[in-house]
N, C-alpha and C positions, 0 to 999 in steps of 0.2 A: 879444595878442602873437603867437599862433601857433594851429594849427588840426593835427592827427590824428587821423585815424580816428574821427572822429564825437566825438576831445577838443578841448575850446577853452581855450586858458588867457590870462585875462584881468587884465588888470593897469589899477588907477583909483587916482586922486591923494590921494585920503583914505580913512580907514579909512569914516569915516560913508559913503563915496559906495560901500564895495565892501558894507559891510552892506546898503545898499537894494537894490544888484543880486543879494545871495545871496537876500532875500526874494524878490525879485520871480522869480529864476529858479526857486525853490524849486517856481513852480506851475507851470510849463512844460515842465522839463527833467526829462528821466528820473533824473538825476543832477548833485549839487550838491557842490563839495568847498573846502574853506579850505585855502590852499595857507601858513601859517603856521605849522607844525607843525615841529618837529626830531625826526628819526629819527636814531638815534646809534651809529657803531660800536660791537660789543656792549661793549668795556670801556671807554665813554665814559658821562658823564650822561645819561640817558634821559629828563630832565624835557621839559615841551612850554616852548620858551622862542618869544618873539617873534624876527621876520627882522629881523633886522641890516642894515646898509646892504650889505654884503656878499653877500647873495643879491637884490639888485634884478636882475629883469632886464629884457633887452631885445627888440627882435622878433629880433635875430642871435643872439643866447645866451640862451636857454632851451632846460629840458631837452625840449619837442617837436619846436622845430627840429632839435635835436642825434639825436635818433632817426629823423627823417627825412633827416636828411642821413647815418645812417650805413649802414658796409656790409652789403648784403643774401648771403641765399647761404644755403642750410640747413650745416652744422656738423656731424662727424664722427658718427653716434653713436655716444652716450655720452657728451661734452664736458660738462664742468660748466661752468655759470654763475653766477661770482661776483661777485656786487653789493656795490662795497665801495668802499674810497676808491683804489682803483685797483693795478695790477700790471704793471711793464713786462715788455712781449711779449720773452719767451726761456724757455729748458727747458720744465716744462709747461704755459706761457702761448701756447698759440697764438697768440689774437689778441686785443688790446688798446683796448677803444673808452672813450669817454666820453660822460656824458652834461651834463657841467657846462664844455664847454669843446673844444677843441684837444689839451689834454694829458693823455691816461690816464694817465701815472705815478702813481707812486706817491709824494705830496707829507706822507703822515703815517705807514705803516708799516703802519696794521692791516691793510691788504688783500694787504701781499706778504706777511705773518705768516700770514692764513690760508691763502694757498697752497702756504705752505710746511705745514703742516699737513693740506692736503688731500694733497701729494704724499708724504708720511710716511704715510699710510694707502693710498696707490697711487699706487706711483711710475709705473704709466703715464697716470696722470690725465692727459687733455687737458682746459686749462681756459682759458674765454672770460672774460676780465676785462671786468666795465662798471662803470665809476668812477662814481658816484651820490652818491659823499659826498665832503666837500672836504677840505681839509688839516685842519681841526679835526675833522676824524670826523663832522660833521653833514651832510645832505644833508634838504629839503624832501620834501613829499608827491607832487609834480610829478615830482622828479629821480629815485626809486625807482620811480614806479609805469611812467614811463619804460622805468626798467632792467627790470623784471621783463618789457614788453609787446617789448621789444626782444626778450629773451634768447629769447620764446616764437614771434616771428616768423622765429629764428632755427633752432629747431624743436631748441634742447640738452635734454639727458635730463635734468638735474638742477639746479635754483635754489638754491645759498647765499646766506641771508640773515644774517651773523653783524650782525645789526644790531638795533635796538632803539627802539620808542618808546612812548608812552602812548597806549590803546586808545580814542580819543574819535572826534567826528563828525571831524573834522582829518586825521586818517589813514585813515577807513574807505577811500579810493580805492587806498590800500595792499592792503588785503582783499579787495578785487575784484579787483585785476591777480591777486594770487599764489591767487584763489577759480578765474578763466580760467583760471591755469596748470593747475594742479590738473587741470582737466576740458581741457585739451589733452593729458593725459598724461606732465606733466611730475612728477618729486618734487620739491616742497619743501622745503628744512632751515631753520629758523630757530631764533634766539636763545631763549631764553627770557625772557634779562632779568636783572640782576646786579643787584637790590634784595631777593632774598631773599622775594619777594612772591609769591602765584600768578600764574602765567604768563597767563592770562585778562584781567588789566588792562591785557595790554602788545599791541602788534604787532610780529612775527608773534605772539610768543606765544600771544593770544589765537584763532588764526586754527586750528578744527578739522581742515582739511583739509590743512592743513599738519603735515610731521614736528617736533617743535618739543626742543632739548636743553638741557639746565641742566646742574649738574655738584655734585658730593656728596663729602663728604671721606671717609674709613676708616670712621667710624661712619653713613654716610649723611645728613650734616645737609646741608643747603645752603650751597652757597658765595655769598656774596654779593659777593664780586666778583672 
C-alpha cells in the first residue's frame, strides 16, 4: 500500500495469503509486524480484537501516506505530542494533524479530554495533536507507530500516549517507535492500562523506557478503570 523510511505496509486478499508473506518475510526482513491489533484510548477496552471492515485501507489512506503527506518543520520547544483520537487546533493546540484521514478532530472526546488535562497542569502547554485513533477510540499498530515516528520528526519534547493495548508480537512495532523516541531525547508518558493488571502485559505499559502512570484511590489500591 505504501512505503516510509525503510516501512512497507502491505495489504493481501486473505488471511492465509498474509500468513505466508509474514513467514516468508520473517527471514529477510529486519523486522516483521501484524498490523491487526487494537490499541485503545486509555478508558476504552484494551483487548486485541480483529480489523473490522472499518480500518481497510487504501494506497490514498493509510496511516504512511498520511505521515508522509503531513506537515514538516521542527516545533516550538517544549510542545507536547498527543497521540489520541484527535483535538481541534485552538488555545493550547497549536497544530492539528491526522494520521487516519483528512480530519483531526475530535470525532470521540478522549483526546480534547486529555488536553484539557494536560493544560490544567500548564496552562502554557503548547500541544501538537496527532489523531491515531478513530471515533471509537481504537487505532491499529500502523496508525500509532505513525504517530509516535511523526511527533519525533517533528523533534517535540514530550509523547503522550494515554492509550492502551495488549503487549504481544502485534504491537511490538509500537515499542520500537516510542524505544527511537526515547533515544532521540524525547519523554514518553504512557497509559498503564485500566484492568488492574501489571503494567508489563500492556503497551506502552510494558515499555521500560517509557514513563508509564496508573492511578490509586486514598488507600492506594488500584483503580481499574
Amino acid at each position: 500500500l505504501s512505503s516510509y523510511d525503510g516501512l512497507y505496509l502491505i495489504q493481501y486478499p486473505s488471511e492465509k495469503a498474509a500468513k505466508k508473506a509474514y513467514d516468508s518475510y520473517l527471514e529477510t526482513a529486519d523486522f516483521v509486524d501484524i498490523d491487526n491489533a487494537s490499541l485503545s484510548a486509555a478508558d476504552v477496552d484494551t483487548d486485541i480484537t480483529d480489523v473490522t471492515e472499518d480500518h481497510v485501507m487504501t494506497e490514498d489512506s493509510n496511516p504512511l501516506t498520511e505521515l508522509a503527506d503531513a506537515p514538516s518543520g521542527n516545533v516550538k520547544k517544549g510542545t507536547i505530542a498527543l497521540i489520541d483520537t484527535g483535538a481541534s487546533k485552538g488555545g493550547n493546540v497549536t497544530e492539528a494533524v491526522s494520521m487516519l484521514g483528512d480530519d483531526a478532530s475530535d470525532d470521540n472526546g478522549h483526546g480534547t479530554q486529555m488536553a484539557g488535562y494536560i493544560t490544567e497542569e500548564d496552562p502554557d502547554a503548547r500541544i501538537l495533536s496527532i489523531k491515531a485513533l478513530d471515533a471509537n477510540g481504537n487505532g491499529t499498530p500502523s496508525s500509532v507507530t505513525a504517530a509516535i515516528k511523526y511527533a519525533i520528526e517533528r523533534k517535540v519534547s514530550v509523547i503522550n500516549l494515554s492509550l492502551s493495548g495488549t503487549k504481544t508480537a502485534e504491537t511490538s512495532a509500537v515499542e520500537e517507535a516510542v524505544k527511537e523516541a526515547v533515544q532521540a531525547g524525547i519523554v514518553v508518558i504512557g497509559a498503564a492500562g485500566n484492568n488492574g493488571k501489571n503494567a508489563k502485559y500492556y503497551i506502552p505499559g510494558g515499555i521500560d523506557e517509557a514513563i508509564i502512570a496508573g492511578a490509586a484511590d486514598a488507600e492506594g489500591q488500584k483503580i481499574k478503570d
